[in-house]
Each structure stands twice: as structure tokens, then as C-alpha cells.
Biopython code that builds the backbone (N, CA, C, O; Angstrom):
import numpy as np
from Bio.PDB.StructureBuilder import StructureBuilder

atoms = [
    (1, "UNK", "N", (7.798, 74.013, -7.387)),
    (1, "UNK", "CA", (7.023, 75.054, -6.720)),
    (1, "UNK", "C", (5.651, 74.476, -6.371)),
    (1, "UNK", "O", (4.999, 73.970, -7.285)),
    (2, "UNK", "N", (5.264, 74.499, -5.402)),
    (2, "UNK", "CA", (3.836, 73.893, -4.762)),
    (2, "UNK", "C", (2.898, 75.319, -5.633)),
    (2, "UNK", "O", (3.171, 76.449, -6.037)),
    (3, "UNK", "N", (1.684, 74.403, -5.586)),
    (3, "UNK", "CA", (0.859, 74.418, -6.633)),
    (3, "UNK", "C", (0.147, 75.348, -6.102)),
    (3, "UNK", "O", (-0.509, 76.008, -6.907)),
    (4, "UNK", "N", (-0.008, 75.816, -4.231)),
    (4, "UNK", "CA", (-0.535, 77.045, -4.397)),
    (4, "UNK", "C", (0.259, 78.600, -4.186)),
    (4, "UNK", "O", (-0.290, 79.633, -3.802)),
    (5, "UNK", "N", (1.626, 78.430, -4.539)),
    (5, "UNK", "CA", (2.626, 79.341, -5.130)),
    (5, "UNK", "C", (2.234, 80.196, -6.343)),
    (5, "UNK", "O", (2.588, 81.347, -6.599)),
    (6, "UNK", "N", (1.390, 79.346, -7.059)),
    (6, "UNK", "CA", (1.666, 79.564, -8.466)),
    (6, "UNK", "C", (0.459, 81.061, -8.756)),
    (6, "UNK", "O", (-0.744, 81.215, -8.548)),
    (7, "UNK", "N", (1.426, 81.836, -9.258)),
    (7, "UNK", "CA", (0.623, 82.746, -9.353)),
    (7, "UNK", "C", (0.876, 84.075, -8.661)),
    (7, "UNK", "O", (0.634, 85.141, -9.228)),
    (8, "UNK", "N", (1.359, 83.999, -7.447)),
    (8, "UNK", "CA", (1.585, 84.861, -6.556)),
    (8, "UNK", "C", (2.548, 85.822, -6.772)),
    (8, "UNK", "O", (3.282, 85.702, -7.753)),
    (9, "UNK", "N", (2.689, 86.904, -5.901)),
    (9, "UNK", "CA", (3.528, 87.829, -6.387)),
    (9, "UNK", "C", (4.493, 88.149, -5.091)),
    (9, "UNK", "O", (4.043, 88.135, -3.945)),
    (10, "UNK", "N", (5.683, 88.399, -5.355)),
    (10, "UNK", "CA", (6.728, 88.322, -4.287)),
    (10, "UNK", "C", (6.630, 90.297, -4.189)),
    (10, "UNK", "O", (6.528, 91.089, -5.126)),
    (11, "UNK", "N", (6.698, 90.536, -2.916)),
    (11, "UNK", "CA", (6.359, 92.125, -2.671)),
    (11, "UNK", "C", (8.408, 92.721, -3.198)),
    (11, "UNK", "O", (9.463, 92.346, -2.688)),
    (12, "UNK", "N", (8.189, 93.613, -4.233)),
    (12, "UNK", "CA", (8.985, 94.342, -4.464)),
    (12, "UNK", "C", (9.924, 94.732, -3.307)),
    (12, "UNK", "O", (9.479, 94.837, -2.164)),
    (13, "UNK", "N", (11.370, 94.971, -3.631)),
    (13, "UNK", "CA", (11.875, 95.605, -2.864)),
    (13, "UNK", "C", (11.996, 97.040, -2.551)),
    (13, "UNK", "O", (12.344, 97.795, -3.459)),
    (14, "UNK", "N", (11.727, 97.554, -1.258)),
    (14, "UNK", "CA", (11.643, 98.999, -1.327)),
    (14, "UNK", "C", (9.632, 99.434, -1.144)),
    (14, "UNK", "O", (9.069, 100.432, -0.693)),
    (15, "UNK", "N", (9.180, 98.351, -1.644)),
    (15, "UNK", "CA", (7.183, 98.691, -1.764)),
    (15, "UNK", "C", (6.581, 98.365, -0.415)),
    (15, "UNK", "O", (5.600, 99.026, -0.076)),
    (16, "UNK", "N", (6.963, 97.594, 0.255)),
    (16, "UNK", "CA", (6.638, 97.151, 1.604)),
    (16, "UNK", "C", (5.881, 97.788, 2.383)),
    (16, "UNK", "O", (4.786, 97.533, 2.886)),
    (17, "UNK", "N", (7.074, 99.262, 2.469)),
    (17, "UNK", "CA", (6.558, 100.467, 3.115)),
    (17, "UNK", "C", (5.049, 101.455, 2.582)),
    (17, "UNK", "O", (3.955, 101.761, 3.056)),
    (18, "UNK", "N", (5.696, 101.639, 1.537)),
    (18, "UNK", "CA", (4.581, 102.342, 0.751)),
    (18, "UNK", "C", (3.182, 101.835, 0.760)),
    (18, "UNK", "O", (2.223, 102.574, 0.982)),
    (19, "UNK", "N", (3.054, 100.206, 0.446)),
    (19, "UNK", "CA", (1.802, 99.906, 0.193)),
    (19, "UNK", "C", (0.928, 99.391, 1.376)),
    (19, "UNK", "O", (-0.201, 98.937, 1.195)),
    (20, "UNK", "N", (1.667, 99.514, 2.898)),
    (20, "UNK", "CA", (1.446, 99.720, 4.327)),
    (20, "UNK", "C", (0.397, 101.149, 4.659)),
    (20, "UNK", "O", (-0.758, 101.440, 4.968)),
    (21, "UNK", "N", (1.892, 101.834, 4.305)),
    (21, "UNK", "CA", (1.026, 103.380, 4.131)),
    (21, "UNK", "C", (-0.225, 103.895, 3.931)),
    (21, "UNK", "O", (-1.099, 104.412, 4.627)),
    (22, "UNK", "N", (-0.035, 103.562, 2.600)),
    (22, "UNK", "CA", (-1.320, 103.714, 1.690)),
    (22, "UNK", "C", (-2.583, 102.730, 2.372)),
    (22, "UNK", "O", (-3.553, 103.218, 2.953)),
    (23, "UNK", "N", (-2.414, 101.593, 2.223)),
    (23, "UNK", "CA", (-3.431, 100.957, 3.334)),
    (23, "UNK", "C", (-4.060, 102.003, 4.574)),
    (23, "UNK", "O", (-5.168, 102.485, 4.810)),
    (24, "UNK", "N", (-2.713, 102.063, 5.212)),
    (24, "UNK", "CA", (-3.424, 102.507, 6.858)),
    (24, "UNK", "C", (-4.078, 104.271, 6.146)),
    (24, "UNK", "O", (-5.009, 104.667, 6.846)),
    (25, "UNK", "N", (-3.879, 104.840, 5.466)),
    (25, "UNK", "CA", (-4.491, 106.312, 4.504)),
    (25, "UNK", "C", (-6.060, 105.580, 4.165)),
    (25, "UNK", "O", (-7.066, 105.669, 4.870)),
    (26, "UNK", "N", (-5.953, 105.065, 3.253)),
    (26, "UNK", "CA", (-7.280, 104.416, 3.005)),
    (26, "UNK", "C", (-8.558, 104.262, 3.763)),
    (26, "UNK", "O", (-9.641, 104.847, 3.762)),
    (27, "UNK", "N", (-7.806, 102.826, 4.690)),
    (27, "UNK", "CA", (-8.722, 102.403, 5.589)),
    (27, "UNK", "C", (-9.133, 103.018, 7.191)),
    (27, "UNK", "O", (-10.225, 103.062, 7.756)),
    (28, "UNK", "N", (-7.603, 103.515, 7.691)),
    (28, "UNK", "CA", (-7.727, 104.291, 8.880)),
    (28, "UNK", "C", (-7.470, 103.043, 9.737)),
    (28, "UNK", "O", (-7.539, 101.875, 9.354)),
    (29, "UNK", "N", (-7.179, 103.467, 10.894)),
    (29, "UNK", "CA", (-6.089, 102.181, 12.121)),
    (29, "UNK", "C", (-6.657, 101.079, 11.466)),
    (29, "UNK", "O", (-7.728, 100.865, 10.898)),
    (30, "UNK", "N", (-5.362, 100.268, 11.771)),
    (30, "UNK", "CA", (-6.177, 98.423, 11.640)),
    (30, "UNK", "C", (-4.968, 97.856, 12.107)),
    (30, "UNK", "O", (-3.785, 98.163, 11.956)),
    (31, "UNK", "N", (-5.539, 96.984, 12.692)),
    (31, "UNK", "CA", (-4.313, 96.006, 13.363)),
    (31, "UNK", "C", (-3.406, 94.738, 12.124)),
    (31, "UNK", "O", (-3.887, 94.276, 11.090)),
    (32, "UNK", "N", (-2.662, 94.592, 12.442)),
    (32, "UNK", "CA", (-1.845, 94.277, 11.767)),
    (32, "UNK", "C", (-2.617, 92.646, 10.262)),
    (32, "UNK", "O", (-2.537, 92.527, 9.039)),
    (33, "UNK", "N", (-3.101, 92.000, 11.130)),
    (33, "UNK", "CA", (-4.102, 90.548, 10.452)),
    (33, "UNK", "C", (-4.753, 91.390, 9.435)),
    (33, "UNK", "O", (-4.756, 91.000, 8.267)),
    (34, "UNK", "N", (-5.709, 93.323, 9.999)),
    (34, "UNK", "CA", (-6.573, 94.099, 8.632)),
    (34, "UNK", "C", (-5.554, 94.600, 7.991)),
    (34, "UNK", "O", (-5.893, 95.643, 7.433)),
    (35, "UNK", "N", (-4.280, 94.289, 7.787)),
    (35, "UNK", "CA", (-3.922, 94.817, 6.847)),
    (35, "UNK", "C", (-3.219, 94.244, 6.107)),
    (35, "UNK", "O", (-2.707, 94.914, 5.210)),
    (36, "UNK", "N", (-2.889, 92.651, 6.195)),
    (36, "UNK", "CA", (-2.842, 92.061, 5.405)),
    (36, "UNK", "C", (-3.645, 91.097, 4.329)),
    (36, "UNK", "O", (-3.285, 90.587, 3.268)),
    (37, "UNK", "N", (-4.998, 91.068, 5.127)),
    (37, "UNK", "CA", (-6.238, 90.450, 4.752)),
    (37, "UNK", "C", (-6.053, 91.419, 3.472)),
    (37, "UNK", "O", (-5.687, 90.919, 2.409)),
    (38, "UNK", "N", (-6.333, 92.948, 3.584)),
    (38, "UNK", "CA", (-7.067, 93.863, 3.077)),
    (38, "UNK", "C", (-5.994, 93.969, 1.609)),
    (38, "UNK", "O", (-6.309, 94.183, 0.439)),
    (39, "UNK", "N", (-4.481, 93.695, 2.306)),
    (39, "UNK", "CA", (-3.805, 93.784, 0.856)),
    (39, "UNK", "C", (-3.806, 92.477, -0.276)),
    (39, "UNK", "O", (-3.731, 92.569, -1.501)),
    (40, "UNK", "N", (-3.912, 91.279, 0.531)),
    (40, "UNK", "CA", (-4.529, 89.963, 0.127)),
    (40, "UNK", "C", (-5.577, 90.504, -0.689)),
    (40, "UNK", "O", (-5.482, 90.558, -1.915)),
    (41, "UNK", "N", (-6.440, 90.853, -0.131)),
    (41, "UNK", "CA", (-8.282, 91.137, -0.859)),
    (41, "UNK", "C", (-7.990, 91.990, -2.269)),
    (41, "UNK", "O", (-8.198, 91.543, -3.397)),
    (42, "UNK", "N", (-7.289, 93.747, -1.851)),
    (42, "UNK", "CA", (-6.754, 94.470, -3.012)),
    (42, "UNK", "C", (-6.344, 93.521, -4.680)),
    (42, "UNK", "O", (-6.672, 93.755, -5.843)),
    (43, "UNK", "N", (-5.496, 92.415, -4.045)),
    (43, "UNK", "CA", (-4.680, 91.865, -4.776)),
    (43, "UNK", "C", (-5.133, 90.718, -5.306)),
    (43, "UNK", "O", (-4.372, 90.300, -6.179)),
    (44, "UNK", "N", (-6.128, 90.011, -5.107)),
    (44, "UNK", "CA", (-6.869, 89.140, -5.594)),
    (44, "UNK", "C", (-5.945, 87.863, -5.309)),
    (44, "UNK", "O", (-5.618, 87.014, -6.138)),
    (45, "UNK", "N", (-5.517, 87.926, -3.654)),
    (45, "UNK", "CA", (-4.539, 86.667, -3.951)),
    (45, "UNK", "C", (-3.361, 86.987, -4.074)),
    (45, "UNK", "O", (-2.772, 86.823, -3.006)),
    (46, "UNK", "N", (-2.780, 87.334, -4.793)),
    (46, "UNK", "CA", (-2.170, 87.599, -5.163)),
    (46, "UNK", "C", (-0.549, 88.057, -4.378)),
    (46, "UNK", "O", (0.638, 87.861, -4.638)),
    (47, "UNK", "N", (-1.254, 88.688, -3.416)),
    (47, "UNK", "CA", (-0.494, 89.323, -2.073)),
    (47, "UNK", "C", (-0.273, 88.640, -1.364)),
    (47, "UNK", "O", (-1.419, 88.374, -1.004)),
    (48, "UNK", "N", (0.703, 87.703, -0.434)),
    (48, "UNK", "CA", (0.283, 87.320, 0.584)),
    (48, "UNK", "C", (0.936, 87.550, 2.159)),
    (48, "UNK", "O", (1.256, 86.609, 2.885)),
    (49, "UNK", "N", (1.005, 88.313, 2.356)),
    (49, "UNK", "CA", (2.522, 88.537, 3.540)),
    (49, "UNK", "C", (2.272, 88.115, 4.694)),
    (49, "UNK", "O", (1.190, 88.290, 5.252)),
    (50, "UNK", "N", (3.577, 87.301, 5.356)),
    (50, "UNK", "CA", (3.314, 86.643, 6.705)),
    (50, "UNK", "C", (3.986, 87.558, 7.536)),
    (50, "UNK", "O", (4.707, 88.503, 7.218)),
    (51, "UNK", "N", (3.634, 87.129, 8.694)),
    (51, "UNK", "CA", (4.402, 88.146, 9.894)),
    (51, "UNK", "C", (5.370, 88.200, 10.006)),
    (51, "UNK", "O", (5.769, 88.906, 10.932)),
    (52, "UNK", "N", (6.458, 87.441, 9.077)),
    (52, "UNK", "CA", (7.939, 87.965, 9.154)),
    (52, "UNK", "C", (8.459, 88.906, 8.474)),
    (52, "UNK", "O", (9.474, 89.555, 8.725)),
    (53, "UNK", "N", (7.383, 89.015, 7.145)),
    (53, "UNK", "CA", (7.452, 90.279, 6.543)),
    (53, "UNK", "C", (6.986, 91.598, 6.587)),
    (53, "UNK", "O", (7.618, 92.579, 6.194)),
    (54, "UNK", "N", (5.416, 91.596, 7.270)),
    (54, "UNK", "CA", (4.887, 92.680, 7.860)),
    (54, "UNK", "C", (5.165, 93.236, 9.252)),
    (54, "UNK", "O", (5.079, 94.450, 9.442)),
    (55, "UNK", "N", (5.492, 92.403, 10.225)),
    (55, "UNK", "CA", (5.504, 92.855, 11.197)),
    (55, "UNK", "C", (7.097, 93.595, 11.322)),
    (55, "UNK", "O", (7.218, 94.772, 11.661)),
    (56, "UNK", "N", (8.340, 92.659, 10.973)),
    (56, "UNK", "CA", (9.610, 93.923, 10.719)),
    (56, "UNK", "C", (9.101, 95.374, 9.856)),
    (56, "UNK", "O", (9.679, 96.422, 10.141)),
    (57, "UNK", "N", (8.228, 95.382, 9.015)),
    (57, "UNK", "CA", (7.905, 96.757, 8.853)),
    (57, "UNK", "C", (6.898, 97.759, 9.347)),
    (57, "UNK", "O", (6.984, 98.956, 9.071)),
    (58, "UNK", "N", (5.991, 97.269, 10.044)),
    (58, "UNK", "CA", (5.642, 98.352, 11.357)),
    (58, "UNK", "C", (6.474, 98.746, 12.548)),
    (58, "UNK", "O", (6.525, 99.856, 13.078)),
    (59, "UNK", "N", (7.213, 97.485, 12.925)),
    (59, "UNK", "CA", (8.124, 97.895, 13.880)),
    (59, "UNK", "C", (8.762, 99.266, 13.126)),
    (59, "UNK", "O", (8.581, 100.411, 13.539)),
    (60, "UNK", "N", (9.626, 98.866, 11.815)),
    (60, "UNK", "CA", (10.463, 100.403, 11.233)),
    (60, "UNK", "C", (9.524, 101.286, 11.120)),
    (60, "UNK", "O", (9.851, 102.428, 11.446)),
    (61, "UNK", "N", (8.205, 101.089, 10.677)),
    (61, "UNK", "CA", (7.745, 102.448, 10.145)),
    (61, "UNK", "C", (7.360, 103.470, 11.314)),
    (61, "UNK", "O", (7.459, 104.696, 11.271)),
    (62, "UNK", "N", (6.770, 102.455, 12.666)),
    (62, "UNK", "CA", (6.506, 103.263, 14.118)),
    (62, "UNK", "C", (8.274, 103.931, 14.677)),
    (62, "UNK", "O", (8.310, 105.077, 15.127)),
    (63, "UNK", "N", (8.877, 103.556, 14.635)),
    (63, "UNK", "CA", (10.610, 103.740, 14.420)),
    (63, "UNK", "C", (10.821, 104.702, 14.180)),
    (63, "UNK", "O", (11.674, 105.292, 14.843)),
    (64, "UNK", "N", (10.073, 105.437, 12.979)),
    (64, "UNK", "CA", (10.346, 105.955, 12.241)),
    (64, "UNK", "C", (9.631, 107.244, 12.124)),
    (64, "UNK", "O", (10.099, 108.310, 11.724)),
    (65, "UNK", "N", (8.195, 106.946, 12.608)),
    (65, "UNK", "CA", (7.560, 107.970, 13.314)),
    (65, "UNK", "C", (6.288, 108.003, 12.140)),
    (65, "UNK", "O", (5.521, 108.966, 12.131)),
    (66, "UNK", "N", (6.170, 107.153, 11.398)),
    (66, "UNK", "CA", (5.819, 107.324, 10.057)),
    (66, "UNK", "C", (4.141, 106.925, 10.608)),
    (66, "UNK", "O", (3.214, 107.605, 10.169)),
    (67, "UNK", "N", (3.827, 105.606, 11.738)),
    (67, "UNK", "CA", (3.164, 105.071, 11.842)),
    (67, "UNK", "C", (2.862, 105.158, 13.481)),
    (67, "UNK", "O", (3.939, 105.503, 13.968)),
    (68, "UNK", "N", (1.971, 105.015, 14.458)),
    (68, "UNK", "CA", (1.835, 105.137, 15.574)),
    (68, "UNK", "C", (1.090, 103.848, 15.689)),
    (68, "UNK", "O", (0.716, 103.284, 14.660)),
    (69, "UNK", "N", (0.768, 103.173, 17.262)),
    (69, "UNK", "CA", (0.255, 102.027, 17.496)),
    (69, "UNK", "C", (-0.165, 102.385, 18.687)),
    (69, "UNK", "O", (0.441, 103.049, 19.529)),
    (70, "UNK", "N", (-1.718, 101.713, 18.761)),
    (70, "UNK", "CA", (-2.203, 101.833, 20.075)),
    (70, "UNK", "C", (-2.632, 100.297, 20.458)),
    (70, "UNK", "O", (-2.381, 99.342, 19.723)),
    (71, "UNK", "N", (-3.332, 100.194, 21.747)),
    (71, "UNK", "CA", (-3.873, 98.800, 22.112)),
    (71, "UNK", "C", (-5.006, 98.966, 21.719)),
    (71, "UNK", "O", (-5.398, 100.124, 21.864)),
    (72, "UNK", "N", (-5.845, 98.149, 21.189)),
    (72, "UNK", "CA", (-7.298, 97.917, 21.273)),
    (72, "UNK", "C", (-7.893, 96.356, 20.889)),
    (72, "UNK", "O", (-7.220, 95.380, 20.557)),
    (73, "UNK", "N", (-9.132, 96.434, 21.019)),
    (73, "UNK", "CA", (-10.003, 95.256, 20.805)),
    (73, "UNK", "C", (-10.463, 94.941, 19.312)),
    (73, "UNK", "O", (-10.883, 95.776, 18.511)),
    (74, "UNK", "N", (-10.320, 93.737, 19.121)),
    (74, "UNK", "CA", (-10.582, 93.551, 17.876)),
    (74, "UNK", "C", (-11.827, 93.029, 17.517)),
    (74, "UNK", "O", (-12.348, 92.473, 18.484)),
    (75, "UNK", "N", (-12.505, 92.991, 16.509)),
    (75, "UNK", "CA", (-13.751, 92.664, 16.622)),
    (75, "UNK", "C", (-14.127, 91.422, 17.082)),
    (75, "UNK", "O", (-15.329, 91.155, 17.070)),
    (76, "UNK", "N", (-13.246, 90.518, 17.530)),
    (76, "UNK", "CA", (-13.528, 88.975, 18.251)),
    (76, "UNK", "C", (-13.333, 89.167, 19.461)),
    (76, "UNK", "O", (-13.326, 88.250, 20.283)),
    (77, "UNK", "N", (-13.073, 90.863, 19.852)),
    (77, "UNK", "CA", (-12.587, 90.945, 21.016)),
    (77, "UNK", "C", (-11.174, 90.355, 22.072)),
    (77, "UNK", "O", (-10.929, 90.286, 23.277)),
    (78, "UNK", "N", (-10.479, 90.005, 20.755)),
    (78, "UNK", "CA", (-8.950, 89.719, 21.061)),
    (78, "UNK", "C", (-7.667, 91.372, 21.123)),
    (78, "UNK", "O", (-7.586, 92.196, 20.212)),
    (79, "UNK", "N", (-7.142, 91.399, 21.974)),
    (79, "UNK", "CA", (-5.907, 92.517, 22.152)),
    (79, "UNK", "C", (-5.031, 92.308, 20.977)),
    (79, "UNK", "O", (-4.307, 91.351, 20.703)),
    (80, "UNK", "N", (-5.295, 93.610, 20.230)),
    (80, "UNK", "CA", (-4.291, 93.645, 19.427)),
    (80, "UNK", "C", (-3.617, 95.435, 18.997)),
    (80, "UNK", "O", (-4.370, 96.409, 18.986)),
    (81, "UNK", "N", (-2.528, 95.502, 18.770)),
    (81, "UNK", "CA", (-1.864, 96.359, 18.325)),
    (81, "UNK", "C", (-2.592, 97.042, 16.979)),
    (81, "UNK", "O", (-2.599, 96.351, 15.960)),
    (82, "UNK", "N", (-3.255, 98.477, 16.929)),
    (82, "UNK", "CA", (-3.724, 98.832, 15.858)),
    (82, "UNK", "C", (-2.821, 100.415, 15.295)),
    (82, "UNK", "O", (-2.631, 101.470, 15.901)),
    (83, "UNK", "N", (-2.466, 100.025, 14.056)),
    (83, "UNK", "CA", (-1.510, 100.827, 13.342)),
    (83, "UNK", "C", (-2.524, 102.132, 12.709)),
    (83, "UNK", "O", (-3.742, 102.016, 12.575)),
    (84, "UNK", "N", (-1.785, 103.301, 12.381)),
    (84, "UNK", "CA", (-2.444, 104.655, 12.184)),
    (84, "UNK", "C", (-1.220, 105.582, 11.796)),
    (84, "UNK", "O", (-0.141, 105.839, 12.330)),
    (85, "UNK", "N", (-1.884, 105.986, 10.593)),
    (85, "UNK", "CA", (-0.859, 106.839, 10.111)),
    (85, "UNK", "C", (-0.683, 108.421, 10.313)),
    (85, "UNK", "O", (-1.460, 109.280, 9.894)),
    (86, "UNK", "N", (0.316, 108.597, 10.929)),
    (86, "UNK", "CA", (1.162, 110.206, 11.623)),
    (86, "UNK", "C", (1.064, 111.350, 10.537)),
    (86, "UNK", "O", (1.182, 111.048, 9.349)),
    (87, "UNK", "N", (0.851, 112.659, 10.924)),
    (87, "UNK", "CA", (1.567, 113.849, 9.609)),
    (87, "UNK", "C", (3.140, 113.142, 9.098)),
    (87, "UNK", "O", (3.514, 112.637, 8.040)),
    (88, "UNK", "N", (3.522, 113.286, 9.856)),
    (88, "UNK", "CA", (5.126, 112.277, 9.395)),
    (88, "UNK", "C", (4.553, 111.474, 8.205)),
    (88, "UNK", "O", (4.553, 111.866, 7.038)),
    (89, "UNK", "N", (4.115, 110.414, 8.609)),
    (89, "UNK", "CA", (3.857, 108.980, 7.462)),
    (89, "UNK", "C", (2.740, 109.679, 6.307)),
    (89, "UNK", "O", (2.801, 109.124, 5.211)),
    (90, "UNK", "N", (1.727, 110.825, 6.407)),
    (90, "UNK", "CA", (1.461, 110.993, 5.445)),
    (90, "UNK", "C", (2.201, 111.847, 4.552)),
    (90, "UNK", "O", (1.859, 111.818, 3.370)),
    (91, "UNK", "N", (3.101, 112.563, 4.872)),
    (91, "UNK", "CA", (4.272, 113.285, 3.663)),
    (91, "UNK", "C", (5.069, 112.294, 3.622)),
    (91, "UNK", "O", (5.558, 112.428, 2.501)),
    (92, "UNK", "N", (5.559, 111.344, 4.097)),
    (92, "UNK", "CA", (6.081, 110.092, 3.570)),
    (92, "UNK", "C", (5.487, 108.978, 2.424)),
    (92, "UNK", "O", (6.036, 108.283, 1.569)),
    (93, "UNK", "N", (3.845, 109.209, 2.929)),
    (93, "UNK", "CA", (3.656, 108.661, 1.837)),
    (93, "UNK", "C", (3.153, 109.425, 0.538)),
    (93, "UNK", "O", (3.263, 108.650, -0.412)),
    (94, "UNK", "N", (2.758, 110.378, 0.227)),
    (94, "UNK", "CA", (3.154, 111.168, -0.792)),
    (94, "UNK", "C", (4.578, 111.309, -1.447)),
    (94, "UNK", "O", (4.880, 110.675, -2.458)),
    (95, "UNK", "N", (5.314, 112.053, -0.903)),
    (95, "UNK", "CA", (6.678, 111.439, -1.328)),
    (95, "UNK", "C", (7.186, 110.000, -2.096)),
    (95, "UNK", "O", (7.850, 109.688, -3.084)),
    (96, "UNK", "N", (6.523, 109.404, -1.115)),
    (96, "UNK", "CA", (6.792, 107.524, -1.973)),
    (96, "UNK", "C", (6.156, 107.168, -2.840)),
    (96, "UNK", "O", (6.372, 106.152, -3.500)),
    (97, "UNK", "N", (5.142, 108.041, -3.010)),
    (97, "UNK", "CA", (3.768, 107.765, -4.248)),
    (97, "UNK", "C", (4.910, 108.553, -5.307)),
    (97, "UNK", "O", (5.579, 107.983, -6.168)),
    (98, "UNK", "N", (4.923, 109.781, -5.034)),
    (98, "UNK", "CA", (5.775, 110.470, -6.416)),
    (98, "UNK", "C", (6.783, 109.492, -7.157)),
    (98, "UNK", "O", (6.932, 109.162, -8.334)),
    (99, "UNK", "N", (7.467, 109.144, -5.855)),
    (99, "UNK", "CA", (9.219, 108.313, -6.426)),
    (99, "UNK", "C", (8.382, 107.542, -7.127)),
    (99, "UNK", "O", (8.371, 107.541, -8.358)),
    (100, "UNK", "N", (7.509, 106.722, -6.298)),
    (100, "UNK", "CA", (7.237, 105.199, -7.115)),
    (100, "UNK", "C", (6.200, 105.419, -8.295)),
    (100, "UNK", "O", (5.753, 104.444, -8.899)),
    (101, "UNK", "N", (5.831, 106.690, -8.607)),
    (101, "UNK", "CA", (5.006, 107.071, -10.110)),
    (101, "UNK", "C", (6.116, 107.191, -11.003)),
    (101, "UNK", "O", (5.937, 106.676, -12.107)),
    (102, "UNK", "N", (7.169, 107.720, -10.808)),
    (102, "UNK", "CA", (8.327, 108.228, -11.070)),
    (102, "UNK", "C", (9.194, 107.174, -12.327)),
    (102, "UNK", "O", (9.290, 107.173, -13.554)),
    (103, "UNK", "N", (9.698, 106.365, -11.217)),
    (103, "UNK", "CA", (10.462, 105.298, -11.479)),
    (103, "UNK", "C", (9.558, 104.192, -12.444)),
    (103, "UNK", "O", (9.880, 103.651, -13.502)),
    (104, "UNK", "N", (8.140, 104.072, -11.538)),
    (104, "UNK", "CA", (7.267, 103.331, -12.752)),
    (104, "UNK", "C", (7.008, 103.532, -14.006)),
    (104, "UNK", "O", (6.826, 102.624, -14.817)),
    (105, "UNK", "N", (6.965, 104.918, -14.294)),
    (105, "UNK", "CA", (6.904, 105.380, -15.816)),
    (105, "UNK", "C", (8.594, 105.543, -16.379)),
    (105, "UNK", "O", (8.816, 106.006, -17.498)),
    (106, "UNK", "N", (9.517, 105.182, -15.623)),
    (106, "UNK", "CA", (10.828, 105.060, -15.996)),
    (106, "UNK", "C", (11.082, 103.611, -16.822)),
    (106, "UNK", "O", (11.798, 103.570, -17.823)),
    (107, "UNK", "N", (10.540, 102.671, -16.382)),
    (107, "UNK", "CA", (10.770, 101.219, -16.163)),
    (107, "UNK", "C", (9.624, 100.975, -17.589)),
    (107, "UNK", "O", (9.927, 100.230, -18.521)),
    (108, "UNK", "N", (8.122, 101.854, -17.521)),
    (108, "UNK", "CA", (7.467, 100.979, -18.525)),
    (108, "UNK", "C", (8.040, 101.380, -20.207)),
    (108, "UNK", "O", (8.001, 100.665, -21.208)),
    (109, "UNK", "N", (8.676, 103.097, -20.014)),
    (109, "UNK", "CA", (9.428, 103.438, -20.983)),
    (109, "UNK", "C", (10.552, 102.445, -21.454)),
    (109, "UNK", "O", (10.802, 102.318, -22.653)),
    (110, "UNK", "N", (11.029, 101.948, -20.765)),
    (110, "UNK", "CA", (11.960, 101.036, -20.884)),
    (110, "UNK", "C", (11.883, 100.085, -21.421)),
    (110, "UNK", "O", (12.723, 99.633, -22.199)),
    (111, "UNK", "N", (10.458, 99.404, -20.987)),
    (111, "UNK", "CA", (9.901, 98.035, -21.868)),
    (111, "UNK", "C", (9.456, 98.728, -23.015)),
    (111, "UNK", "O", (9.503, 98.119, -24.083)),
    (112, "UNK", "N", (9.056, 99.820, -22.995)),
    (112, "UNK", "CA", (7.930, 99.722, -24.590)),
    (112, "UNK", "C", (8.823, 100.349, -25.633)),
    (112, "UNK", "O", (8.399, 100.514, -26.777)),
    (113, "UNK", "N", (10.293, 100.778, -25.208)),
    (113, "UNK", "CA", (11.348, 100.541, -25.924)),
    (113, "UNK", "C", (11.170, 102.193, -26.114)),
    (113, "UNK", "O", (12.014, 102.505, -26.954)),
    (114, "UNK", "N", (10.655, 103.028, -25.822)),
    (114, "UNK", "CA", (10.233, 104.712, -25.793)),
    (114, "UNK", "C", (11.413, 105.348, -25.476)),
    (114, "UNK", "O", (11.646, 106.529, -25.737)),
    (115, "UNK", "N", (12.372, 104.370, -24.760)),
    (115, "UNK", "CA", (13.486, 105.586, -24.147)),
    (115, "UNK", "C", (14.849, 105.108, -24.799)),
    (115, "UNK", "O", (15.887, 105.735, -24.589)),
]
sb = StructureBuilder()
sb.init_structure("model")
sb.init_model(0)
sb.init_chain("A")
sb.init_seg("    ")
for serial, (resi, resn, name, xyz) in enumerate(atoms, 1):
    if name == "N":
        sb.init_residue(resn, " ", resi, " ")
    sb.init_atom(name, np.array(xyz, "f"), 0.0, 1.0, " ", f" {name:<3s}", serial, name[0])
structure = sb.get_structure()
């Protein structure tokens, strides 16, 4: 494993969406580069997603109605696609917050041997 692997965290299956969401809730539109910087930054590193992984999930989440995209300028003044989250995508992401509170206190019961 190359040495700046080490450490990093591979994005869950199924979290992709959710922690998109929650981003574009947070921060409000950002084109696709602010929102991986921003989950990078969250994550101390930690995060790192390339455009083969983020960009198949705006395509689904605009798909989906969850997410909308407009054109605009970026602060270097380059054209880029900026993502914004719909009434749709915000009861979606509530919903996905519950499951994934849900299941998380399922899983730590599990380790701490409680269940």
C-alpha cells in the first residue's frame, strides 16, 4: 500500500449519498471540486473522493430529484456545474440521517457486546 494510502478511509457503502446531502444542507450550492475539498477538510484527510466516485453520484442524486444543478462561475471564474439541495433531497436527507443513526447505534451495540 503506498504510503500516502495509509490512513485513509474508503467511503462506506450506501454513505455516498447521505454525506453529499448533508454537505450541500450545510454549505448551500457548491460545485462539485467544493464538495469534495469540504468533505476532505471535514475529515482531516481522511476523505478523499475522485470524480469517479462523486460525480456518478450527483448524476443519481439530480436523477433522482434529490439534488438540482445550475451553471455558474466559480471563484477563478471557471464554468462549473453547482449542486443544491431540493424539498425532495431534504426529506431524503432526514430520512437517511434517521436510518443511518439507526443502524449506527445497531452496529456499536454490537461491538460493545450490549445486544
Amino acid at each position: 500500500m503506498p504510503s500516502e494510502d495509509v490512513g485513509r478511509m474508503p467511503v462506506l457503502q450506501g454513505t455516498l449519498d447521505l454525506i453529499v446531502l448533508r454537505t450541500l444542507s450545510a454549505m448551500g450550492p457548491q460545485h462539485a471540486y467544493g464538495i469534495a475539498a469540504r468533505l476532505q477538510q471535514i475529515s482531516g484527510d481522511l476523505l478523499q473522493l475522485n470524480q469517479g466516485t462523486l460525480y456518478p453520484a450527483l448524476v443519481r442524486l439530480e436523477q433522482q430529484g434529490r439534488i438540482k444543478a445550475v451553471w455558474g462561475k466559480t471563484e477563478s471564474n471557471r464554468e462549473a456545474k453547482f449542486y443544491s439541495l431540493t424539498k425532495l433531497g431534504e426529506k431524503a436527507l432526514a430520512a437517511e440521517t434517521e436510518r443511518w443513526r439507526r443502524m449506527s447505534g445497531l452496529v456499536e451495540k454490537l461491538l460493545s457486546g450490549e445486544a
